[in-house]
C-alpha positions as CSV (number, residue, x, y, z in Angstrom):
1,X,0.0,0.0,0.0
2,X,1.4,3.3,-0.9
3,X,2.2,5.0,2.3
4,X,1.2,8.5,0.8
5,X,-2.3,7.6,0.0
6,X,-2.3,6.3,3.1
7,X,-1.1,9.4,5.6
8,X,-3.7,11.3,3.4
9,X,-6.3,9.1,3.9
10,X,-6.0,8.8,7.6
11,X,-5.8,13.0,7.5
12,X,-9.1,13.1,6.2
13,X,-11.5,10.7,6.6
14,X,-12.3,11.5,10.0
15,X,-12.1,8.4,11.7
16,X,-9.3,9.3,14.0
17,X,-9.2,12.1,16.8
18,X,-6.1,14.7,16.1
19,X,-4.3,12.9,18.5
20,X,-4.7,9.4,16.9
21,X,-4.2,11.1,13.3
22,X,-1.0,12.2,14.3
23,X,0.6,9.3,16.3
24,X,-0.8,6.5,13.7
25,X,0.8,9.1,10.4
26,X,4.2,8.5,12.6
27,X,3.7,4.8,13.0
28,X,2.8,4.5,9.0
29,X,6.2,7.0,8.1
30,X,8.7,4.9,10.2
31,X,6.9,1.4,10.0
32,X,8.4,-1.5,7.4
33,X,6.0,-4.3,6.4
34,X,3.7,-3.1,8.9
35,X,6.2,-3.1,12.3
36,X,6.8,1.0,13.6
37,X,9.2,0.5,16.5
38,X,9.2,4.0,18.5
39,X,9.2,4.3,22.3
40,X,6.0,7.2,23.2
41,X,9.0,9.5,24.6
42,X,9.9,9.4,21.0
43,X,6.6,10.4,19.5
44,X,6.3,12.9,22.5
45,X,9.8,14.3,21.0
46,X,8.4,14.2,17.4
47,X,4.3,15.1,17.4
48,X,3.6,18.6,19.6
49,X,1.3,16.4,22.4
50,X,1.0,15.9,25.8
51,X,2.1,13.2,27.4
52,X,-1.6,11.8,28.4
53,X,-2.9,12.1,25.1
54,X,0.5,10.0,23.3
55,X,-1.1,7.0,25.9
56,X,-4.4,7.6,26.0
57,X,-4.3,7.7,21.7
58,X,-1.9,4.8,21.7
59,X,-4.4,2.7,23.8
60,X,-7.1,3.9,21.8
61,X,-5.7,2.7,18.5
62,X,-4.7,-0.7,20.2
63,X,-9.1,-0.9,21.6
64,X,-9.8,-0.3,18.0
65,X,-7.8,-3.1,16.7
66,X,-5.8,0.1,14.2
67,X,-2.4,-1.0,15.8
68,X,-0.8,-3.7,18.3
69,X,1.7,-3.7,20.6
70,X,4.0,-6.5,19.6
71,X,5.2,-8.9,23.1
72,X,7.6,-10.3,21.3
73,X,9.8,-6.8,20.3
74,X,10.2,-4.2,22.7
75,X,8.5,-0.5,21.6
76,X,7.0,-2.7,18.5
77,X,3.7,-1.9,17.4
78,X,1.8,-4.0,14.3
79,X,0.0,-1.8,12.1
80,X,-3.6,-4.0,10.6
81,X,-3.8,-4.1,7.2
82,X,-7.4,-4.5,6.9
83,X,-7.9,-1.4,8.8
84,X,-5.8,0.6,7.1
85,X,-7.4,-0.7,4.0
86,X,-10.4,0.2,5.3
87,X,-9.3,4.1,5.4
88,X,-7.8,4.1,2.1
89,X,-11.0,2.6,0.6
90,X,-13.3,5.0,2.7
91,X,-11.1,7.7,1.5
92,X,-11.1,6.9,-2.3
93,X,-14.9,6.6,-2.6
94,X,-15.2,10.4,-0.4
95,X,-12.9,11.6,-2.9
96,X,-14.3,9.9,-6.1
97,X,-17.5,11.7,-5.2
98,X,-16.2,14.8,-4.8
99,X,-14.8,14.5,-8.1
């Protein structure tokens, strides 16, 4: 999946809060096949956020199944496929309208 179509799609579909936006672009710039390995002080140093809301968005993404923390890898995180599909598709069709 072309990464590009990707961060625009999650910048504008609306599924995602700021917060969420921001932190899963980061994870879909750094990851390869799907892995982003970043520590949250890391995003903290990269996205302007608080603290709280680097957590409380990372835990949000992992409730709705957008990313998984990896057991196996320290500071891994999976990205799913099928959701990020999902935005891409949801995105296209918006656009295609518009069109």
């Amino acid at each position: 999946m072309q990464k590009d179509l990707l961060l625009k799609a999650i910048s504008n579909i609306g599924l995602y809060t700021h917060s969420e936006s921001a932190i899963l672009k980061k994870m879909i710039e750094i990851s390869i096949n799907n892995i982003a390995f970043i520590q949250a002080k890391d995003l903290k140093s990269q996205i302007p956020l608080s603290h709280t809301a680097i957590y409380s968005s990372l835990k949000t993404l992992q409730l709705k199944g957008v990313i998984t923390k990896l057991q196996s890898q320290p500071h891994s995180y999976e990205l799913n496929q099928e959701k990020l599909e999902y935005a891409v598709n949801l995105y296209k069709n918006v656009h295609s309208k518009k069109s």
